[in-house]
N, C-alpha and C positions, 0 to 999 in steps of 0.2 A: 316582403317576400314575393317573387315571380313567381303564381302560380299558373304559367305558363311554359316555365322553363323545361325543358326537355332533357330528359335524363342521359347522360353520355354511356352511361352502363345498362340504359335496357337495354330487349331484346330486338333486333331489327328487323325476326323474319316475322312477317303475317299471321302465320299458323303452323302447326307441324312441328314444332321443334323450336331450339332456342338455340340461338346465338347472338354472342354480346361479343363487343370490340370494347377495351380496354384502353387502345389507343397508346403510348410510348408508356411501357412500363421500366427501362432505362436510358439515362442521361447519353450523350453523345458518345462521350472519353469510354465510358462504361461499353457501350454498343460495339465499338471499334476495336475495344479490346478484346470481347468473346468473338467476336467475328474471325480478327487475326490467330487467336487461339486455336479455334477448333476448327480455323483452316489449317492451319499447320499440324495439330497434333492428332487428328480424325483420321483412322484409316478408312478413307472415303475408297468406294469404290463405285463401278456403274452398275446401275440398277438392272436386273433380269427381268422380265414378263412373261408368259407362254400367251398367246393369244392363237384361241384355233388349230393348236397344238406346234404351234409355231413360236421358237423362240426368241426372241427380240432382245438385245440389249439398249438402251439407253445413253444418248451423252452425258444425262444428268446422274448424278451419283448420287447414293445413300450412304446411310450405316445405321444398326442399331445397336443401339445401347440397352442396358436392365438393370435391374438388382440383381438377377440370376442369369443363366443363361438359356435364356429360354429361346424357345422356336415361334416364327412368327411366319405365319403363310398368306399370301394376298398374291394375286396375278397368278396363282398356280405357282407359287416360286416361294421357297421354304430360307430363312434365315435365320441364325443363331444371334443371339444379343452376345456384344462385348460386355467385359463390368463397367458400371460407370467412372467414369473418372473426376479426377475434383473439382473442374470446372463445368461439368453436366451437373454434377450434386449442389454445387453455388445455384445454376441458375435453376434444375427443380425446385428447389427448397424457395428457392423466391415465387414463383411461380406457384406455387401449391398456398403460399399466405396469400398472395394476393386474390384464385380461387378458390381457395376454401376446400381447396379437392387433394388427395394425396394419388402420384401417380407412380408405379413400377417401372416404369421402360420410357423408350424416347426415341423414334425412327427420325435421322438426321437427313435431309434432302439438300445439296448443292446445288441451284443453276446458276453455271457459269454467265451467262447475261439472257436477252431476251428470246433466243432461238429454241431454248429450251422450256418444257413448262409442262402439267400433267392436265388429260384430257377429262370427260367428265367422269366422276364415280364417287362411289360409296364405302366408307369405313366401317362396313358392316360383318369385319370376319368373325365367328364363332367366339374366338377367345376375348373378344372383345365384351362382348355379353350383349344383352339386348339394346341397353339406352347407354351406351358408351359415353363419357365424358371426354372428351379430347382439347387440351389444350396447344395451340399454336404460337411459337414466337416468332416473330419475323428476323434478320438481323442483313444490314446490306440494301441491295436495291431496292425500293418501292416496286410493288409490282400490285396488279389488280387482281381481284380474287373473286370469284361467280357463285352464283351459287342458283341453281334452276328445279324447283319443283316436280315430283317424278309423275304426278297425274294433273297439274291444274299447266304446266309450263311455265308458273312464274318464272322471272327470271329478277334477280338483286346483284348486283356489284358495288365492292366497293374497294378501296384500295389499302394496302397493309404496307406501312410507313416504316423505319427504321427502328428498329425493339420496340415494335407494335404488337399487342397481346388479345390472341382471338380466344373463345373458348366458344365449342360447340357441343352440346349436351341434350339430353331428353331425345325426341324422338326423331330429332334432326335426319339420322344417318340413315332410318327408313320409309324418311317421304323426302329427303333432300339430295340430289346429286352436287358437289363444286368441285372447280376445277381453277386449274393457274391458267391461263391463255396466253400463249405466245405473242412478244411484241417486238418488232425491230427497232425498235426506240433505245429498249432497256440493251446497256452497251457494260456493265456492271455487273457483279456475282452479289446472288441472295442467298445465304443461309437461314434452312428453314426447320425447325425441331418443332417435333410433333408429341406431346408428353402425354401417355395414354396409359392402361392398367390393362395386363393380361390376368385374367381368370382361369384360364388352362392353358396346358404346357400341350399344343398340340402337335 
């Protein structure tokens, strides 16, 4: 036995919170098929913000999904869940054995290739609860993923592969900022589901 070996499931941040990479939790055929899917059957739209009371839309698209239809508010911009559909419910249900966690909802993110990508911030809204568990799927292009400490600056990167499977939990959301960084490299669209639990309908 290597009792050196380094665990591909701990947690990689420092302190403050946990997050683990899972690393390709589906085969290729597999990937390419919910990619093709919930591009096609998603009614994706582009994302709104208010910043400064200023209202910005987004190239890059969203959608949420639920069990119910609930409201979900972030950016100052209020959004209703769709029901899930069979192919969200496939890939929950995987995603919940594989973290052990049971999630209600799913906010779905599009970037068409590398122009697009989301700045730094925090999954911290109300309905979320205090130590939120959020799990990430990747599906699509590789793209690098940041992640920057809110009082020391750390700063961690690392990159999220093809039905590569992040999970971010404990107290991550209120000493961690991460963001997608824009690359002119990435020439490719990523689909990206975010499977999360709302606790109130705000």
């Amino acid at each position: 036995m290597d009792l050196f070996q380094t665990n591909p499931l701990a947690n990689f941040l420092p302190y403050d919170g946990i997050a683990i990479n899972y690393g390709s939790v589906l085969d290729k055929v597999r990937s390419q098929y919910y990619f093709d899917t919930l591009l096609q059957e998603i009614p994706w739209v582009n994302d709104e913000v208010y910043l400064f009371g200023k209202r910005i839309v987004t190239q890059r698209k969203v959608a949420w999904f639920g069990a119910d239809k609930y409201n979900y508010t972030y950016s100052n911009a209020t959004k209703k869940a769709h029901l899930w559909t069979p192919v969200l419910l496939e890939l929950k249900e995987h995603v919940e054995k594989i973290t052990n966690i049971t999630y209600n909802s799913c906010l779905l993110n599009l970037y068409h290739d590398g122009s697009e990508g989301v700045s730094w911030h925090s999954d911290a809204e109300l309905a979320l609860g205090k130590t939120p568990a959020i799990a990430s799927l990747s599906l699509g292009a590789a793209r690098k993923f940041n992640f920057k400490h809110k009082s020391t600056h750390k700063k961690i990167e690392i990159v999220l592969e093809n039905g590569d499977l992040l999970i971010m939990k404990d107290s991550i959301q209120t000493h961690w900022l991460h963001a997608l960084p824009k690359s002119k490299l990435i020439t490719k669209p990523r689909i990206n589901l975010t499977f999360r639990t709302i606790h109130a309908v705000i």
